[in-house]
Residue, then its C-alpha position, 0 to 999 in steps of 0.5 A: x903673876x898667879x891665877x886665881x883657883x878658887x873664891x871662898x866667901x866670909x868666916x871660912x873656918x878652919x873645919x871648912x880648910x881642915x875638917x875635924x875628923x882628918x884630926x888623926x893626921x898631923x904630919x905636915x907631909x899627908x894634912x895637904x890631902x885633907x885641905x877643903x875635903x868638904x869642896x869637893x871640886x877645890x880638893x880634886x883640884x889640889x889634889x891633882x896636881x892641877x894647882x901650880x904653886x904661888x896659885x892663889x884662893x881669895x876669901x873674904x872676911x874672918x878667913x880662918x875662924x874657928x879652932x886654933x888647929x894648925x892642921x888648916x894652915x899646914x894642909x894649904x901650906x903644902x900646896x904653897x898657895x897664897x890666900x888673899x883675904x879681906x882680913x884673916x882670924x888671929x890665930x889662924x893669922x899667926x899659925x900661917x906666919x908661923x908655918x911660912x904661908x903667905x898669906x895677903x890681907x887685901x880688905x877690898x880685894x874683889x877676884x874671881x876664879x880665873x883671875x891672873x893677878x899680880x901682888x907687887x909694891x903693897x897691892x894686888x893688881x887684877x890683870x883680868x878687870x884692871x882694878x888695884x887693891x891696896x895690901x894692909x903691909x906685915x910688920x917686916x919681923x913676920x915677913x921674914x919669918x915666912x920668907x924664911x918659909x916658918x918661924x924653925x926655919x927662921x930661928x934656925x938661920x938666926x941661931x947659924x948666923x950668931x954661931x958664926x959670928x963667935 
C-alpha cells in the first residue's frame, strides 16, 4: 500500500515536471532535484527525502503534455514514485516505459493527497474512501520493460539471456 503525496490537475506538461530552464542538466542522477520546481511544496517535499519510494502523485488528464524531453520522466524517476493518471501524453507515456517509471493509467481514479492506496490485480483500491478503480492494463512487452526498470536494462538481459544460450 502507498500514499498519496500530491494531486495534480489536467495537461500537467512537461515544463511544469521539469522546467525548461534546468535543460543544462541531463544526468539522470542531478534532474531528480529539478522535478516540479515550480510547486514549491512537492519539490521540498522530494527533495527532503520526505517521500518513501513507491509513493504516489495522481494526475488527472494528459499528464505529460507538452515537449518530448525525457528530463520530466528522469527527475520522477529518481524518486521512484508511481503516477497514476486518468491517462498519459504519448510521448511522455513511452519515454516512462522506456526509462522503468511505473506509471498507472486509472481514468476514473479520484485520490487525494494522504490517500493510502493499493494497486493490485488490474485497479487501484483506495483504502481511505473505499472506492475501486479499474486500471486500463499495459500490453505485457512494456510491463517487462519497466519491470526490468527501463528498455537498457531490458534489452541488456535479453542480450545476456541469448548469449547464454549459445
Amino acid at each position: 500500500m502507498s500514499q498519496v503525496i500530491y494531486k495534480l490537475g489536467d495537461d500537467i506538461s512537461t515544463d511544469i515536471i521539469y522546467p525548461g530552464r534546468y535543460m543544462a542538466t541531463v544526468l539522470p542522477t542531478e534532474t531528480p532535484q529539478f522535478a516540479f520546481a515550480d510547486i514549491k511544496e512537492l519539490n521540498e517535499k522530494l527533495n527532503t527525502k520526505q517521500v518513501p519510494h513507491g509513493s504516489i502523485i495522481v494526475g488527472g488528464k494528459n499528464f505529460g503534455c507538452g515537449s518530448s524531453r525525457e528530463q520530466a520522466v528522469s527527475a520522477l524517476k529518481g524518486y521512484e514514485i508511481i503516477i497514476i493518471a486518468c491517462n498519459f501524453a504519448r510521448i511522455f507515456f513511452q519515454n516512462s516505459i522506456n526509462l522503468g517509471l511505473q506509471t498507472i493509467t486509472c481514468p476514473e481514479i479520484e485520490a487525494n493527497e494522504g490517500d493510502e492506496l493499493d494497486i493490485k490485480g488490474g485497479e487501484v483500491v483506495n483504502k481511505t474512501s473505499g472506492k475501486i478503480f479499474r486500471i486500463e492494463p499495459m500490453p505485457k512487452a512494456r510491463q517487462a520493460i519497466i519491470e526490468a526498470s527501463g528498455l537498457i536494462a531490458y534489452t541488456r538481459k535479453r542480450v545476456m539471456e541469448k548469449a547464454s544460450m549459445r
